[in-house]
ZAVO-419401 format. One line per 10 residues: number of its first residue (from 0); for each residue x, y, z of N, C-alpha, C. Coordinates in pm, whole numbers, plus 50000, padded with zeros to 5 digits. Example, Ala and Ser with C-alpha at 12.3 -4.5 7.8 and 13.67 -1.06 7.14 Angstrom:
% ZAVO-419401
0) 51319:49431:50780:51230:49550:50780:51320:49670:50780; 51285:49775:50708:51367:49894:50714:51290:50003:50787
END
This chain:
% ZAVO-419401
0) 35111:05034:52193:35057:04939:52096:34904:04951:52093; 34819:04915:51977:34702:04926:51946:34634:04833:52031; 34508:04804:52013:34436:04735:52075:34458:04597:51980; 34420:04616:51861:34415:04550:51767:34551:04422:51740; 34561:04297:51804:34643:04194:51835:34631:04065:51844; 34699:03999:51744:34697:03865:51688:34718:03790:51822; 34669:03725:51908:34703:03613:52002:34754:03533:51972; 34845:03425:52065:34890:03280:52023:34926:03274:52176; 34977:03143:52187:34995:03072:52301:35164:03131:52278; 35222:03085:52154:35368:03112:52145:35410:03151:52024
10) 35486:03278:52062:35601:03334:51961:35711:03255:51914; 35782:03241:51833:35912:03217:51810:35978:03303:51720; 36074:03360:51761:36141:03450:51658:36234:03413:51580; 36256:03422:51465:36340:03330:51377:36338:03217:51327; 36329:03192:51196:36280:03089:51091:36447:02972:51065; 36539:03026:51121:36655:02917:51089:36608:02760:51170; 36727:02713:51198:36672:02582:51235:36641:02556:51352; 36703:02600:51430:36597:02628:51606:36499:02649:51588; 36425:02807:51505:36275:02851:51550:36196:02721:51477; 36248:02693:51347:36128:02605:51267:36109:02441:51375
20) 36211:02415:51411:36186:02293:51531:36131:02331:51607; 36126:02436:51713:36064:02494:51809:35923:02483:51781; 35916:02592:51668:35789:02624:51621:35684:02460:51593; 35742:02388:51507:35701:02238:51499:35677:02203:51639; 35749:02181:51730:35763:02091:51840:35606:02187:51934; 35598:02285:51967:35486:02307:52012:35398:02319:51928; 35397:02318:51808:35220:02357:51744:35206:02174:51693; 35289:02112:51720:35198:01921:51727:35200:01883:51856; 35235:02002:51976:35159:02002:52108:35036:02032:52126; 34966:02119:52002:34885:02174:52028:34879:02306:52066
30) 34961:02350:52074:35013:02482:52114:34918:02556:51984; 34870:02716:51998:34885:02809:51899:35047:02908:51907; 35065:02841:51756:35210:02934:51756:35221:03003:51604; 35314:03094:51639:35340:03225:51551:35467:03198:51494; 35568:03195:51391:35632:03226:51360:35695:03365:51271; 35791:03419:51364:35829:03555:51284:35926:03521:51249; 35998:03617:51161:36086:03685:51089:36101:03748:51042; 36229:03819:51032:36276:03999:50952:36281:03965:50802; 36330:03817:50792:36359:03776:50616:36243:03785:50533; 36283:03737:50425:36140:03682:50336:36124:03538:50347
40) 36240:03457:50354:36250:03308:50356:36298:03283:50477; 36264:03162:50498:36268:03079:50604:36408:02988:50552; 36529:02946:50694:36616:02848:50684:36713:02879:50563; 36768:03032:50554:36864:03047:50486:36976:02978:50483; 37059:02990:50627:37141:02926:50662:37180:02749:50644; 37050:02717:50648:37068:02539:50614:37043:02537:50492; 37004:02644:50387:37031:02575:50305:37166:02589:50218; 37279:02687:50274:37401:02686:50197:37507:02609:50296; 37444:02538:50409:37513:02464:50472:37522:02327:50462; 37686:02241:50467:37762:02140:50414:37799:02151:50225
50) 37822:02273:50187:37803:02271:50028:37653:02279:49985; 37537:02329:50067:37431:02282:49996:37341:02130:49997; 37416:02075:50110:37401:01925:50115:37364:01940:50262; 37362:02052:50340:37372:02025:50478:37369:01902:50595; 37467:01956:50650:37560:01831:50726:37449:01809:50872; 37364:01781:50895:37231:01811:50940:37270:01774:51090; 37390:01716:51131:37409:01626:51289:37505:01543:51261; 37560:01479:51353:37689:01389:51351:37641:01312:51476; 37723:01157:51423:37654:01043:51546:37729:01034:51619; 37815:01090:51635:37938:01093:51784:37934:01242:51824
60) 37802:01275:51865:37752:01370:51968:37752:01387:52097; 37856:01428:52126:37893:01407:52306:37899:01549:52330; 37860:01577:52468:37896:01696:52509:38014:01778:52510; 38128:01665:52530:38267:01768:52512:38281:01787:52369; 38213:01779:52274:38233:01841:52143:38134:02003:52142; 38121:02092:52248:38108:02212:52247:38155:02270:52367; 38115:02402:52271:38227:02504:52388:38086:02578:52440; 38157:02624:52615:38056:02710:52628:38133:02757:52798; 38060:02843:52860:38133:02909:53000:38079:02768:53079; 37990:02753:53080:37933:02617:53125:37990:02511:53035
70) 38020:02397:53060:38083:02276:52969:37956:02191:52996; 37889:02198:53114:37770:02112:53137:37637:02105:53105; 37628:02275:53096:37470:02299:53058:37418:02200:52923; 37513:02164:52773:37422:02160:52695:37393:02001:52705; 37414:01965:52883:37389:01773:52832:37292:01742:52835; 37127:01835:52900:36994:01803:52964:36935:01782:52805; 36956:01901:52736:36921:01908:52584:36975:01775:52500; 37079:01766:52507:37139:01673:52428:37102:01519:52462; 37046:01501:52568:37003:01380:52576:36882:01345:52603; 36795:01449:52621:36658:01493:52542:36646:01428:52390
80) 36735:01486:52319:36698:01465:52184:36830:01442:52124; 36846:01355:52088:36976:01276:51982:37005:01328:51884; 37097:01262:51851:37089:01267:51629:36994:01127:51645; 36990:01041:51667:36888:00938:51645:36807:00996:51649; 36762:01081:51728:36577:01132:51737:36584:01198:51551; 36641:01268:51581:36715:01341:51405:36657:01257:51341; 36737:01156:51319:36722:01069:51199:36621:00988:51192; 36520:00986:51297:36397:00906:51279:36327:01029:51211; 36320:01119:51216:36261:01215:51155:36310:01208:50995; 36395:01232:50986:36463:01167:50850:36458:01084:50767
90) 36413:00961:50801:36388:00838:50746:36241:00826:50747; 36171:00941:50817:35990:00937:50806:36005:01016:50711; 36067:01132:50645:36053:01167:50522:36118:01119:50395; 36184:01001:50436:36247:00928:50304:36365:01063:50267; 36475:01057:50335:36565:01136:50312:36694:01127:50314; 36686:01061:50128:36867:00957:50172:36944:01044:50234; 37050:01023:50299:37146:01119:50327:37304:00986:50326; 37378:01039:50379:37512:00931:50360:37626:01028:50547; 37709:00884:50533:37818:00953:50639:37966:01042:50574; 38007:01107:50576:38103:01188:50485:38198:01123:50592
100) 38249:01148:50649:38359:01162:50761:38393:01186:50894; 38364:01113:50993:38423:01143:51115:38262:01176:51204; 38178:01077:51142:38010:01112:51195:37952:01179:51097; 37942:01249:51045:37936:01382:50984:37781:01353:50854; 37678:01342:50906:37604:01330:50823:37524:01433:50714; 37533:01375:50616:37476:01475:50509:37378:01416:50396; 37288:01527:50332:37206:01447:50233:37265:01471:50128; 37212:01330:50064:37249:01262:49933:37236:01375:49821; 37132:01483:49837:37098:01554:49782:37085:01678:49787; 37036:01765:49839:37006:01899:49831:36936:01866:50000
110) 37013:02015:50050:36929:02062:50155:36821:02141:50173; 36771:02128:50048:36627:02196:50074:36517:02063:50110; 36561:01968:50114:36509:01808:50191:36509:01882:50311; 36612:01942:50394:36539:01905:50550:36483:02039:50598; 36504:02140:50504:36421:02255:50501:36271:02200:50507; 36238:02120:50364:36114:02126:50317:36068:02020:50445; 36136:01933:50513:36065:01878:50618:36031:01976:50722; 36113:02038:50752:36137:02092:50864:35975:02209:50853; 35964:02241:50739:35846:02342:50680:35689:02240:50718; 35667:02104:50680:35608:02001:50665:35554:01997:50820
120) 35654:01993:50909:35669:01979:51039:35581:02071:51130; 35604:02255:51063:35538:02319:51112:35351:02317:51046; 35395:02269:50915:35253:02309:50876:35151:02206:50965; 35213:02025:50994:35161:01972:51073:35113:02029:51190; 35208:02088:51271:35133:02188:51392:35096:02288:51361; 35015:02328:51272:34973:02454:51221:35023:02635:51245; 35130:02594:51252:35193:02711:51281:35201:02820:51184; 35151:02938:51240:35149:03065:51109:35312:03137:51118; 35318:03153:51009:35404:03187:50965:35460:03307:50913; 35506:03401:50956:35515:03580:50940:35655:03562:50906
130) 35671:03616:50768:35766:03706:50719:35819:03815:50716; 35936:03908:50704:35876:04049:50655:35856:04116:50782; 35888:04054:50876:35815:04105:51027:35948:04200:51089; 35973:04288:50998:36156:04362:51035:36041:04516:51113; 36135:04578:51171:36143:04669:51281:36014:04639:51437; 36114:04500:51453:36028:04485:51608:36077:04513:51723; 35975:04484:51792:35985:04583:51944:35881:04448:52023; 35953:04474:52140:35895:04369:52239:35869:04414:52385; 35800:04384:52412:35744:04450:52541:35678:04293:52648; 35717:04352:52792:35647:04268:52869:35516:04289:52910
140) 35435:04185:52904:35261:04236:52961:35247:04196:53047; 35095:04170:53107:35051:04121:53207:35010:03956:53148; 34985:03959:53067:34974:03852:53030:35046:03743:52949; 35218:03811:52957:35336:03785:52877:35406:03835:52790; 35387:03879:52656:35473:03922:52580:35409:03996:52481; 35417:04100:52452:35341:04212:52321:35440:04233:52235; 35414:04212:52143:35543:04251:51999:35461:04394:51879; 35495:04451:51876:35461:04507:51711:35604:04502:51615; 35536:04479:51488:35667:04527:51373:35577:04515:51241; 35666:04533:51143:35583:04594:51029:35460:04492:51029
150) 35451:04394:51041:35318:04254:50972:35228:04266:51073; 35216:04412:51229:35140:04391:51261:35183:04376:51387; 35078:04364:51521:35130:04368:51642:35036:04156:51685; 35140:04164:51776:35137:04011:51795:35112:04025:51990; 35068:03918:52032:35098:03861:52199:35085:03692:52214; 35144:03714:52296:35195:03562:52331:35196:03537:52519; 35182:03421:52560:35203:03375:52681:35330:03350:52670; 35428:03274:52615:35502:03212:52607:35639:03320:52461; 35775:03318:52445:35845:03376:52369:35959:03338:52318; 35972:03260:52262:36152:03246:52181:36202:03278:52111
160) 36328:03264:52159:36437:03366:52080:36545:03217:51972; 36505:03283:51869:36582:03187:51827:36641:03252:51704; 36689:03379:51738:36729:03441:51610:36879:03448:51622; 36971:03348:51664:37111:03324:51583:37203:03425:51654; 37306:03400:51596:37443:03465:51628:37448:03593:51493; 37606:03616:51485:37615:03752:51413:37717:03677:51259; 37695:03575:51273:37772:03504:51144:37723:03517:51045; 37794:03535:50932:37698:03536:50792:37603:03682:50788; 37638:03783:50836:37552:03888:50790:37437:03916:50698; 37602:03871:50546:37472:03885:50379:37381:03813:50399
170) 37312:03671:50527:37206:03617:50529:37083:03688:50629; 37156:03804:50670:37030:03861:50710:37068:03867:50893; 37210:03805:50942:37229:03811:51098:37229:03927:51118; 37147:03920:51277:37173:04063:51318:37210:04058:51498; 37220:04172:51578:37245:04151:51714:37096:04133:51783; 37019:04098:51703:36883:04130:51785:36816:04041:51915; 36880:03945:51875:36863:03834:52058:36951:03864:52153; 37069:03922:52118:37147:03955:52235:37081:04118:52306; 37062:04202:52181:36958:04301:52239:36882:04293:52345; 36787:04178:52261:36691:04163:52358:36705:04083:52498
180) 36801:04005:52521:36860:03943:52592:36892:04025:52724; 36978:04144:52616:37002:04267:52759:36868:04379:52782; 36799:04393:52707:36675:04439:52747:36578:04387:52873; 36629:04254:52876:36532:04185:53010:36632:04150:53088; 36749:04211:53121:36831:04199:53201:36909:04105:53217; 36910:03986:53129:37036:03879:53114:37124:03921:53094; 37230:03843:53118:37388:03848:53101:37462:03777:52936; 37532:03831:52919:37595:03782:52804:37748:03742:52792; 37758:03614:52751:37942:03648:52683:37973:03689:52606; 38060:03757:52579:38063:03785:52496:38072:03752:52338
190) 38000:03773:52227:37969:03690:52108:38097:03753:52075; 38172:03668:51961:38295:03598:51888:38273:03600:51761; 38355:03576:51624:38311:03464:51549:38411:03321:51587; 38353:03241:51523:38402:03081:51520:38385:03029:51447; 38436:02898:51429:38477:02772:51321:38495:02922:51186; 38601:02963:51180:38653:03045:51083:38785:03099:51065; 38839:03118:50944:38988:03158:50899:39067:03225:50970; 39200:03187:51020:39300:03293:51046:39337:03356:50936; 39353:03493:50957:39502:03568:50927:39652:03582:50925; 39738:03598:50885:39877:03602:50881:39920:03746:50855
200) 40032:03753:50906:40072:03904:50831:40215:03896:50906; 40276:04049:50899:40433:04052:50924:40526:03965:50874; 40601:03886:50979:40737:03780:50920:40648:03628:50817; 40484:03640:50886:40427:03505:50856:40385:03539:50706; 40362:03613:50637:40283:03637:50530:40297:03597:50404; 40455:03547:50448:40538:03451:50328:40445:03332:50271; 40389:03275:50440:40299:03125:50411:40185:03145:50302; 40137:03254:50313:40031:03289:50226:40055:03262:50041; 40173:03231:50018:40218:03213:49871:40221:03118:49856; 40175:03005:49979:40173:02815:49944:39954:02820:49905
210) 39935:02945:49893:39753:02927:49857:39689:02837:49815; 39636:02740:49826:39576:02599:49817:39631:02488:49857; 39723:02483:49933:39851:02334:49976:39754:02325:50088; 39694:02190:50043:39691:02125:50202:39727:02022:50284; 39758:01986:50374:39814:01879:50469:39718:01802:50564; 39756:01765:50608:39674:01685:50742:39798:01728:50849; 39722:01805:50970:39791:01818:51086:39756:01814:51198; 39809:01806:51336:39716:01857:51429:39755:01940:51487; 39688:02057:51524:39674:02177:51591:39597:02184:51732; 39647:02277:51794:39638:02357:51923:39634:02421:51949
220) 39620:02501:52081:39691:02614:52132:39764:02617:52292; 39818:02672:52341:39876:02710:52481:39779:02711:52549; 39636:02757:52552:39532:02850:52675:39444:02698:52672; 39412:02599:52580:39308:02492:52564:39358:02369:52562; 39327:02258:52646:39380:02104:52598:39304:02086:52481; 39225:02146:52381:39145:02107:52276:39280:02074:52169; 39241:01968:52090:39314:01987:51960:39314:01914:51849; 39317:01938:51754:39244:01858:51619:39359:01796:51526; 39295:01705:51502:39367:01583:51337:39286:01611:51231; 39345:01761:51132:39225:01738:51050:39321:01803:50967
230) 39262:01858:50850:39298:01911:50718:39336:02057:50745; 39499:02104:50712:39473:02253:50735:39529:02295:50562; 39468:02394:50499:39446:02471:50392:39512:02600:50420; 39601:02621:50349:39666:02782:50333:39603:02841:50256; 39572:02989:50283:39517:03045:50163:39568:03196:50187; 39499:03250:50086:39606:03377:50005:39618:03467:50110; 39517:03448:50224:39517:03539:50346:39558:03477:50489; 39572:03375:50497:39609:03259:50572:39579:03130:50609; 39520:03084:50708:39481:02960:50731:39359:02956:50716; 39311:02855:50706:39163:02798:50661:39167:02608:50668
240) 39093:02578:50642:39045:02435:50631:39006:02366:50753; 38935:02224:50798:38862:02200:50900:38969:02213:51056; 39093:02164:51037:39156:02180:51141:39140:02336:51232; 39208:02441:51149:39188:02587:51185:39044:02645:51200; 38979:02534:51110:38771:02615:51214:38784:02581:51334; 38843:02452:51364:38791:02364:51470:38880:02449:51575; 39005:02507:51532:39101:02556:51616:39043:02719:51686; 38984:02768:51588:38957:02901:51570:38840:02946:51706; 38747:02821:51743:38701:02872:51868:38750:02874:51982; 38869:02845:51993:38909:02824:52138:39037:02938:52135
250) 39107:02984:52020:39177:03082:51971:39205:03236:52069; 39248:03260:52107:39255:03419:52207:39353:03493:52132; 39279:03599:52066:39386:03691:51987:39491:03746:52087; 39598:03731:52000:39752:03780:52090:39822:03663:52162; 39757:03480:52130:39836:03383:52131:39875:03321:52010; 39963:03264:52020:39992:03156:51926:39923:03050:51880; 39908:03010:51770:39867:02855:51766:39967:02722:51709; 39981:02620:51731:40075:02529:51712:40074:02423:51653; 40103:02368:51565:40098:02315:51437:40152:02212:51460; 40145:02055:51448:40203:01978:51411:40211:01941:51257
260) 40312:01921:51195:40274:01983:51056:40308:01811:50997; 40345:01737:51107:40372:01595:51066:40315:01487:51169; 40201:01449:51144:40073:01390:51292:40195:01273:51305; 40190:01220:51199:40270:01102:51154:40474:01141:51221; 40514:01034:51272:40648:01066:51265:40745:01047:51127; 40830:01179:51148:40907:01170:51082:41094:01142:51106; 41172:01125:51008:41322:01073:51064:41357:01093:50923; 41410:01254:50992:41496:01328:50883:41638:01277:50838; 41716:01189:50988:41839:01158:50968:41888:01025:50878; 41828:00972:50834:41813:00873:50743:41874:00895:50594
270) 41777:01058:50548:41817:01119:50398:41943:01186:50464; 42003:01205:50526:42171:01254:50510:42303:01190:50511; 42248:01052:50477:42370:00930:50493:42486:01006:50417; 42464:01090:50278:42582:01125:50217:42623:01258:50188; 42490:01324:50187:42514:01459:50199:42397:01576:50269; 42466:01695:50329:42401:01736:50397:42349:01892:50309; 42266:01932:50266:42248:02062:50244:42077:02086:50211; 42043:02197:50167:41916:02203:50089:41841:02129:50055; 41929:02070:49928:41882:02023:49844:41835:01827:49877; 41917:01807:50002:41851:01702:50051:41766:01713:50112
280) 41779:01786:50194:41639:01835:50309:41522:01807:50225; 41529:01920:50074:41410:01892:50047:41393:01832:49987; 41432:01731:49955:41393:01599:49866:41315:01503:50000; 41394:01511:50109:41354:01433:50239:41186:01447:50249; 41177:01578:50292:41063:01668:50277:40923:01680:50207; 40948:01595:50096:40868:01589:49973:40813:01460:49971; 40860:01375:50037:40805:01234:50074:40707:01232:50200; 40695:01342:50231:40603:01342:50347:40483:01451:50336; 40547:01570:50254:40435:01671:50256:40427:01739:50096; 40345:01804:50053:40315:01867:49939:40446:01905:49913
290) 40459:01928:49745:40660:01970:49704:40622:02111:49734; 40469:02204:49709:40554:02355:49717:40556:02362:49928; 40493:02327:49991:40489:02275:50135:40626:02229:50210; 40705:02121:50113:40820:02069:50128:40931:02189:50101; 40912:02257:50014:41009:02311:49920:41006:02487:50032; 40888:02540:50092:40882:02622:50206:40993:02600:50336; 40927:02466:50383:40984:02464:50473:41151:02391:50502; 41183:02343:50352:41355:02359:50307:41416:02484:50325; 41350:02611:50326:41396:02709:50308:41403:02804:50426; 41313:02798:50490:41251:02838:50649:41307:02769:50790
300) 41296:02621:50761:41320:02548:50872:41425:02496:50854; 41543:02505:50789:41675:02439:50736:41766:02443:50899; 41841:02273:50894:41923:02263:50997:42009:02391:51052; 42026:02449:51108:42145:02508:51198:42291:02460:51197; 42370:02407:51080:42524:02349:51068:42536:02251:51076; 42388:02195:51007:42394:02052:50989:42402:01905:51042; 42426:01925:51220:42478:01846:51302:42376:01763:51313; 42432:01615:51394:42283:01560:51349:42194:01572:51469; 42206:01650:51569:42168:01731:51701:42061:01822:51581; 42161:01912:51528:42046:02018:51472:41933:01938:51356
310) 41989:01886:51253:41877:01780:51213:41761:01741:51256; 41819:01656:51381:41672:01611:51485:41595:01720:51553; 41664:01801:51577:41546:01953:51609:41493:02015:51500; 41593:01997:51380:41476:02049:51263:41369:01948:51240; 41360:01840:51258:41238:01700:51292:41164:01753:51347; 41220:01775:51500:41176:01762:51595:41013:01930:51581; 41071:02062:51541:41049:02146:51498:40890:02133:51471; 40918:02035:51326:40762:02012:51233:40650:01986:51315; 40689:01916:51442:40568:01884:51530:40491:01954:51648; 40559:02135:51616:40519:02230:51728:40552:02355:51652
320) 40510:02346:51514:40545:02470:51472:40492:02587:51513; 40488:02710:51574:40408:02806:51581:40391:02941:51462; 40232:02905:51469:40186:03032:51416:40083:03173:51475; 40099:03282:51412:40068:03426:51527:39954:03476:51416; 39874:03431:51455:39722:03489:51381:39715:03640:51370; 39698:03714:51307:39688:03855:51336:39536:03877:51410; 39413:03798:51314:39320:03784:51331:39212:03689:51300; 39090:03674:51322:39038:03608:51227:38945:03691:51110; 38892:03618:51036:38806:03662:50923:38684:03714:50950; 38639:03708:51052:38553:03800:51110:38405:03738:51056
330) 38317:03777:51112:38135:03714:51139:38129:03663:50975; 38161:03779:50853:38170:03720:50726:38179:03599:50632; 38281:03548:50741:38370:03434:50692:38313:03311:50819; 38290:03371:50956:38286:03272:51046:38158:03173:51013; 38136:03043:51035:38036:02918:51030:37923:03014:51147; 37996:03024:51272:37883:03011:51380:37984:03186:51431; 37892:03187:51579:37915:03292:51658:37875:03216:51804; 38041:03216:51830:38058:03194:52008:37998:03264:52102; 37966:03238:52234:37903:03360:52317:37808:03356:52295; 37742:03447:52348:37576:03488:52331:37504:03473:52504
340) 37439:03424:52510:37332:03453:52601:37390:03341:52734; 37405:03391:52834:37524:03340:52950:37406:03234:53017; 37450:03097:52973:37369:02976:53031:37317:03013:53182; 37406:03052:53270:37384:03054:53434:37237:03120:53437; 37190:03245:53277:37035:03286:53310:36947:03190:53269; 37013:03040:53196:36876:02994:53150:36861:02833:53264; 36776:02798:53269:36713:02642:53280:36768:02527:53158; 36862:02470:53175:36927:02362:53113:36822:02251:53035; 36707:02248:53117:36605:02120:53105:36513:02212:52970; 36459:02329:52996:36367:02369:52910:36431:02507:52803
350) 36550:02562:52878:36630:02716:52804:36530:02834:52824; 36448:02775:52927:36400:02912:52977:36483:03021:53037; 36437:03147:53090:36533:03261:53135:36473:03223:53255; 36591:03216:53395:36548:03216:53509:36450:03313:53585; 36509:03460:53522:36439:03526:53592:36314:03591:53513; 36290:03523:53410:36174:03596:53312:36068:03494:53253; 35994:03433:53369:35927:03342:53281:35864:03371:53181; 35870:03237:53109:35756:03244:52944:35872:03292:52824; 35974:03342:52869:36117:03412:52765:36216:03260:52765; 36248:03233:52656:36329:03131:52586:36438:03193:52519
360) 36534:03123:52515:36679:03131:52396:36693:02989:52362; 36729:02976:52268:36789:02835:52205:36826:02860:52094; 36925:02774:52016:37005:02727:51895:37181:02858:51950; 37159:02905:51854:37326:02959:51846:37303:03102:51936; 37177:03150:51935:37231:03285:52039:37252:03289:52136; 37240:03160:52188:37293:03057:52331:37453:03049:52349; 37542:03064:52458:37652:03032:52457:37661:02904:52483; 37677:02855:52370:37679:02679:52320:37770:02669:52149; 37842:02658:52158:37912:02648:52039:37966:02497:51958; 37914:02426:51908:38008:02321:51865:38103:02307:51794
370) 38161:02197:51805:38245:02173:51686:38206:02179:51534; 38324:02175:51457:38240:02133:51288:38235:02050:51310; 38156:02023:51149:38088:01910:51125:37956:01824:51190; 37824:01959:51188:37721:01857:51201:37631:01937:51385; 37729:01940:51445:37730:01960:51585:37646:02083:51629; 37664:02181:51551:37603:02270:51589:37448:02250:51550; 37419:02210:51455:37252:02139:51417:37205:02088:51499; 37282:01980:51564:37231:01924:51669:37195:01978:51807; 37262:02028:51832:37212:02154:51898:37126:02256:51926; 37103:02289:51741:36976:02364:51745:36860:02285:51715
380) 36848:02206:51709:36756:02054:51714:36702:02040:51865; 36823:01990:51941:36798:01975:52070:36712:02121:52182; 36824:02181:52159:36749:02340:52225:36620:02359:52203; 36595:02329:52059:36461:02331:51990:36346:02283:52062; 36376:02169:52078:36284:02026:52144:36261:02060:52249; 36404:02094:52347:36412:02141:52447:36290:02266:52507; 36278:02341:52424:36187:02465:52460:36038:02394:52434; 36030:02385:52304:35937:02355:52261:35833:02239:52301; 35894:02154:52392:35812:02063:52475:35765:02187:52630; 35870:02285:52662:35804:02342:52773:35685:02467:52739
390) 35716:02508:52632:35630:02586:52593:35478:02567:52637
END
């Protein structure tokens, strides 16, 4: 590298919603800080997230609503910084937002509201801002951290990584924190995708012709006590809707997953007072679930000779149905990316690297995964804060 090098107290790499908190949270420390990125824009991701309305945090934020090899690491962060801390920030920019469902907060309007705060935030701590900053390279100094890439060569005391998982590609994801992650000798889990679509195929592929039916069910699996009451959506390739995101991280290709396809009880033996065949079943059927839904599983799940033994196991059935994922939809389709950077190397209190001072990870290239709806923001909020006060 040249002689010729922009100083700062701190780097942050990546403009999504970790680096721009980060970046905020030390430059109204006073900090001098840098913001890079490979993009042209800043906070792609939040802004096509919740519909465009982004779902910014949820107020029933507890730790067992993420996954991670550690279940404990993300509580130092999380109670550091709230969704209350969130939303005082929120309500200092006058930013209606509303509750959708199940915590699940979102604005009233457009998510370019908590972009444009979140932008507001850094300009308050005067943080510069590098775009455009694609083919970098990072090096350790004596005095911490040397970067060059196209906008120029940079150093820093201090370094974060806050450049994301491998979800969403067309927005510009790449492997470059886990790179660098193994470049300074951390450990990794391995990254996943998550909160995203199953597949179907072979004997299952039939289901794929119910394409838009949805239900309310709850789902599972064999390997996780995790399991959800939510909306599952068939579609032309298989499952989808909030139940199957929520299902999809805890998922191990080559198990099953298991369906209650009726949360609610049902009592099939009632409709056969006079006759037993088809055509009652699915009339039975249709009072409880969608007619082309009803009219499937008349045809699929039909009594065994009618007895009222077999009856009650065809009942019994709806509430453990199993299904055999081929796969999922892959980083394309996935919300987030599981895995990433193996907690045991970082400091819980600040997400420093144990063995590399002045080197940070936080938001999603962290193995910290939440649930939908909201959770994962919070997260990269917290992590955010988290660094960015140690910086």
């Amino acid at each position: 590298m040249s002689s010729s090098v922009a100083s700062f107290d701190v780097i942050v790499l990546g403009a999504g919603a970790a680096g721009l908190m980060c970046a905020a949270v030390a430059g109204q420390r006073g900090r001098r800080v840098a913001l890079l990125d490979h993009g042209s824009l800043p906070g792609r991701k939040i802004l096509i997230s919740g519909g465009g309305r982004c779902n910014f945090t949820n107020i029933h934020c507890e730790p067992n609503r993420f996954l991670s090899a550690n279940p404990h690491f993300a509580k130092s962060a999380l109670a550091l910084y709230t969704p209350q801390h969130f939303l005082e920030l929120v309500h200092r920019y006058h930013i209606p937002y509303h509750e959708k469902t199940l915590g699940q907060l979102f604005c009233d309007h457009s998510a370019h509201a908590i972009l444009d705060m979140l932008l507001a935030e850094c300009e308050r701590g005067n943080v510069e801002q590098v775009y455009n900053a694609h083919s970098l390279q990072v090096e350790r100094s004596s005095a911490g951290f040397r970067l060059q890439c196209a906008k120029g060569e940079f150093a820093s005391e201090s370094l974060v990584i806050a450049t994301g998982g491998l979800s969403i590609p067309k927005l510009g994801a790449t492997p470059f924190g886990y790179d660098l992650a193994r470049q300074f000798g951390l450990e990794l889990i391995e990254p996943r995708p998550a909160l995203v679509p199953l597949l179907l195929g072979g004997a299952e592929a039939g289901w794929t012709e119910l394409a838009g039916v949805s239900t309310l069910v709850r789902v599972g699996t064999p390997s996780s006590k995790a399991s959800f009451v939510e909306k599952l959506l068939m579609t032309h390739r298989g499952l989808s809707g909030p139940a199957i995101l929520q299902i999809s991280s805890y998922w191990k290709p080559g198990e099953p997953i298991l369906i209650d396809l009726a949360p609610e009880q049902i009592v099939l033996k009632d409709a056969f007072a006079s006759r037993r065949d088809i055509a009652t079943l699915r009339q039975a059927l249709r009072a409880h679930f969608p007619q082309r839904l009803a009219d499937h599983l008349s045809q699929i799940g039909a009594p065994k000779g009618w007895s009222n033994a077999a009856i009650e196991a065809c009942a019994t059935g709806l509430h453990g149905w199993p299904f055999h994922p081929t796969r999922t939809e892959g980083y394309a389709k996935a919300e987030v990316t599981a895995g990433g950077v193996d907690t045991a190397e970082l400091q819980a209190r600040t997400m420093e690297a144990r063995s590399v001072p002045g080197l940070f990870f936080i938001g999603e290239v962290v193995d910290v995964t939440g649930h939908l709806g909201g959770f994962n923001f919070q997260w990269a909020w917290a992590s955010a804060v988290a660094a960015g006060k140690a910086v």
